[in-house]
N, C-alpha and C positions, 0 to 999 in steps of 0.2 A: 658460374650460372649459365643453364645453356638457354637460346630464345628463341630453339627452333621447334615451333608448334608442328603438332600431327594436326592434321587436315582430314577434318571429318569428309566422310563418303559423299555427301554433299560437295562440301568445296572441292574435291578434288573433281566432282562432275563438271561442275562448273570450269577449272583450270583445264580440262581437256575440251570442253566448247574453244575456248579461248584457242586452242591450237587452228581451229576452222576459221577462224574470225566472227563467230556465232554471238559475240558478246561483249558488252561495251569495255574500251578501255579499263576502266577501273571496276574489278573484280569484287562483287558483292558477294559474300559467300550465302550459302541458305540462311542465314542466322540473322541477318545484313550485318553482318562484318566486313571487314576489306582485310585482304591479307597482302602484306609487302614482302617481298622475297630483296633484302637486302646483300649484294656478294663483294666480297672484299677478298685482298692477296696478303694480307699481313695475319699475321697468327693474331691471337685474341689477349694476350698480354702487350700489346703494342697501344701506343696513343692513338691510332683510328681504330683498334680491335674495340681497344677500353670504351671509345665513344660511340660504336655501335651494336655495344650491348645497354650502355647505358639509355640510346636512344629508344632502343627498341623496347627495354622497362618503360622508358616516362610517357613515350605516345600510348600505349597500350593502358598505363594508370592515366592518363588525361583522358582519354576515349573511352573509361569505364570498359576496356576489350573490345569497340565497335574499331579498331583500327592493332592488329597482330602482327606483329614484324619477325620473318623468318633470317636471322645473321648467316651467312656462312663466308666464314672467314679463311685466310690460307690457301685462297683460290680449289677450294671445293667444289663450289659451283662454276664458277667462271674466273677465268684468271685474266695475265697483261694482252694474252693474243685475243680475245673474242670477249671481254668483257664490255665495250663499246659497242659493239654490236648486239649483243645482247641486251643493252638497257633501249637504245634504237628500236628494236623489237619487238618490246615490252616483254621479252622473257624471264627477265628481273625487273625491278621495278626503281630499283636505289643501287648505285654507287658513289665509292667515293675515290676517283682517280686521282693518280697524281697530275700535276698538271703536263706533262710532258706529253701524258697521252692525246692532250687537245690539239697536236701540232697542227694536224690537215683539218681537223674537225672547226677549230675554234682557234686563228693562229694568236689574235690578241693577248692569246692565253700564257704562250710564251715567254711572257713580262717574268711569270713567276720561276722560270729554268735561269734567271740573268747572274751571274757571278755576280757577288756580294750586293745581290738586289737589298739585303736587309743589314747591319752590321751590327746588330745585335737582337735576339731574338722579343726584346723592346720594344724593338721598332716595330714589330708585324702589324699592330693592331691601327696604328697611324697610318703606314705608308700605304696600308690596303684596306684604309678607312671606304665607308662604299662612299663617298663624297669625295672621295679621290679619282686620279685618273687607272690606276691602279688599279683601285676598288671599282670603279663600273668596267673597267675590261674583265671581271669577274662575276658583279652582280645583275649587270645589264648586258650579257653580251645575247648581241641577235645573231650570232652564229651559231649558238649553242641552239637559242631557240627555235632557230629557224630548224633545227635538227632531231626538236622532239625532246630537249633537255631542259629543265629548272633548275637553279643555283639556290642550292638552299644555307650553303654557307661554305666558309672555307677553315679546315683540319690544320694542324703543323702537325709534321712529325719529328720538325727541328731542324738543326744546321747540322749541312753535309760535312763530313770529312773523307781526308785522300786513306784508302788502307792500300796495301799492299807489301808486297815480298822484299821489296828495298828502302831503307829509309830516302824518304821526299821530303826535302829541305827547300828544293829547288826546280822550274820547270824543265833542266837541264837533268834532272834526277828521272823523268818521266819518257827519255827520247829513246823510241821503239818500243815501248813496254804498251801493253794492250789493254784497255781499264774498260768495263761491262761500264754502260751506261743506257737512260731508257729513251725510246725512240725519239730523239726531239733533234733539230737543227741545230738549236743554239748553245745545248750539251756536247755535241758533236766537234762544235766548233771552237769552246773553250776548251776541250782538249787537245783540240789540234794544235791553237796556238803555245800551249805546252808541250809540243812536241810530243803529245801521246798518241798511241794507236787507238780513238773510241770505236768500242764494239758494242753493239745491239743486244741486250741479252733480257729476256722475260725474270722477272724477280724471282720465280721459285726457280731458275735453272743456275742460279750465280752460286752456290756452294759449290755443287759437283763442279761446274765451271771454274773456279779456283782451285776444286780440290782435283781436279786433272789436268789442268795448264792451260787450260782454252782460255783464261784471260788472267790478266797476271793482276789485276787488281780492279778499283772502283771506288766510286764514292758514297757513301750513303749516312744515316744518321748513327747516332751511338744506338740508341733501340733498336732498328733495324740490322746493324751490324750483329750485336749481340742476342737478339732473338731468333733468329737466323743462321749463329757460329761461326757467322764469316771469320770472326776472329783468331777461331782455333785453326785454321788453314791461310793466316796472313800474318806474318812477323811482324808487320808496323802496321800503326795508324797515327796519321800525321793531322794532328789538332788543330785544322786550316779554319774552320767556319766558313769555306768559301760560298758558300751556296745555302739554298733552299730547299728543303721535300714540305709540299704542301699539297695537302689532297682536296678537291673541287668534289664539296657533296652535293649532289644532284639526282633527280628524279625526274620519272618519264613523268614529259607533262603533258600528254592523253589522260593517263593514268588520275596523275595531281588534281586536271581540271573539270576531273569525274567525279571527283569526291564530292561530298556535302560541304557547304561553305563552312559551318563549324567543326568539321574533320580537316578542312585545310587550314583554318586555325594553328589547329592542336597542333599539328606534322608541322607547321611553321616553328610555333612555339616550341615544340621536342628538340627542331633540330638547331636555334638558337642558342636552349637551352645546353645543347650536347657539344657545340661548339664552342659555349664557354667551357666546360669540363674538360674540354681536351685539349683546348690551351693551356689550363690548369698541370694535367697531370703530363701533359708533354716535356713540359719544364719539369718534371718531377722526374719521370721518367729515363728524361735523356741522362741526369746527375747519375741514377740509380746501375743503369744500364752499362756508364762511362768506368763506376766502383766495378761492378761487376768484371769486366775485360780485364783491368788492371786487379783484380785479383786474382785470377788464373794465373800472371806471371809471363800468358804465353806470349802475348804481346805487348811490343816496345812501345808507348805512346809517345811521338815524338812535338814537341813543344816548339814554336817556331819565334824567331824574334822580330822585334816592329822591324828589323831590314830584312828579314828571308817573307815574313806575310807581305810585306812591298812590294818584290818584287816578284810573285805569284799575282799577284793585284793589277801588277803593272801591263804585266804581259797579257792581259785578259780584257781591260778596263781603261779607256772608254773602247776599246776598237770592236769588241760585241756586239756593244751596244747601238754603235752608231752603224754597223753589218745589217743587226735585225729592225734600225728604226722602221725603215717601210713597212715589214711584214710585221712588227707589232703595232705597228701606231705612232705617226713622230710627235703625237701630245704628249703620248704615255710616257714613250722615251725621254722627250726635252724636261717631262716633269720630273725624272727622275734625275736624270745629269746635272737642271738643275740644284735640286739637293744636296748631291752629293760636291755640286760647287768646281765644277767639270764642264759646262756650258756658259 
């Protein structure tokens, strides 16, 4: 189902005011409607595609159509290099990044890049309960706001795995090999302590990127690997769980605090509502997506043992974390260390 409205000759009058700054943040249409131009980088069979069609049905059935949400998914509209900028600008109105993107923008954000910040996809909803420390460097952060953003909830896409051309058993399996990862510090730097080369690379450029040698591997979810083909151009994928992709859904809040109080209701409530669905079907998803690869044949999914996940663990965990305490927060960090019974 697609959720991308045509824009009558009116609102588009209206969205070309908007280009002069002729018109209030939040874009009434002739109708009074509001229309939200939401852009995302993942195709639309993904757990943030699924949750931003499904959003953009249930605001639109809450709002009786006074509140129309345009999806474009697959970095259509805006993709990893200017999609921040662009919600900044109010040239879109809704994203939902991953958090890696918040590195300069919002560093507390960082918490959620930490090697095995989560050890099973369980725990998400606990450890980044918003009464956590966690959970306010996500749903209170004044970084974000002070930048023109609202947190209107937070996405899984799931836990990361290692793919690539060689089987990785070991961070010893990793030393000079170049693995795409997205722009963050603390990515950067758990793969350095793996002996990896991390390289920068925009999410829709990582196929061609492996399928021409510019990076020999990466990490990402089973959905994402598999909706995207990484797999058919990587002989392994090593079943590490080490990590997190979780996307930070957020809205321009010019935009948000233009709305009618019972239209930020609804846009509250929709995207509650969308964040439970996509937890749901994330879990669903990643199973779906894991069958899938491993029935092509083409690649080796390699299983790792409580002493080879150890010692990937080891090499990464606490010394990251105690790296980025300052620049994320040494509440946020102690609260974590302590949990994990490392402090």
């Amino acid at each position: 189902m697609k959720f991308r409205r045509t824009l009558t000759a009116a609102a588009v009058a209206v969205l070309s005011l908007s280009a002069t700054g002729c018109v209030r943040g939040a874009l009434m249409n002739a109708g009074g409607t509001y229309t939200i131009k939401f852009a995302h980088v993942t195709t639309a069979a993904t757990p943030k595609g699924q949750a931003a069609d499904f959003f953009a049905a249930d605001v639109e059935k809450r709002t009786n159509g006074r509140v129309r949400v345009q999806v474009y998914p697959n970095s259509e509209l805006y993709g990893d290099k200017d999609e921040m900028q662009a919600i900044q600008s109010n040239s879109v109105q809704m994203l939902a990044p991953a958090s890696a993107k918040f590195t300069t923008v919002a560093p507390a954000l960082q918490v959620l890049d930490l090697p095995y910040l989560f050890e099973t996809p369980d725990e998400i909803p606990q450890v980044a309960a918003p009464d956590t420390q966690v959970g306010r460097a996500i749903y209170a952060n004044k970084d974000l706001e002070a930048k023109g953003m609202k947190v209107l909830g937070l996405w899984d896409s799931g836990m990361k795995q290692i793919h690539s051309n060689n089987r990785t058993i070991s961070p010893s399996d990793m030393v000079g090999k170049k693995y795409r990862i997205q722009p963050s510090d603390v990515l950067r730097t758990q793969f350095e302590k793996w002996g990896g080369i991390p390289t920068p690379l925009a999410f829709a450029e990582v196929y061609n990127g492996l399928q021409q040698g510019v990076i020999d591997g990466g990490e990402n979810t089973w959905s994402n690997i598999q909706s995207q083909k990484m797999h058919t151009v990587q002989k392994y994928i090593t079943a590490s769980d080490h990590g997190y992709i979780g996307y930070v859904l957020i809205i321009n809040k010019s935009f948000f605090d233009k709305l009618p109080p019972d239209l930020q209701r609804d846009v509250e409530a929709s995207a509650t509502e969308a964040s439970r669905v996509n937890r749901e079907r994330s879990a669903q998803l990643e199973l779906e997506s894991r069958k899938k690869i491993e029935a092509t044949g083409n690649t080796e999914i390699v299983s790792l043992t409580p002493e080879q996940r150890q010692t990937l663990r080891d090499a990464v965990l606490p010394s990251v974390y105690l790296q980025y305490r300052d620049a994320i927060g040494p509440e946020i960090v102690d609260e974590l260390l302590a949990r994990k019974k490392l402090r």
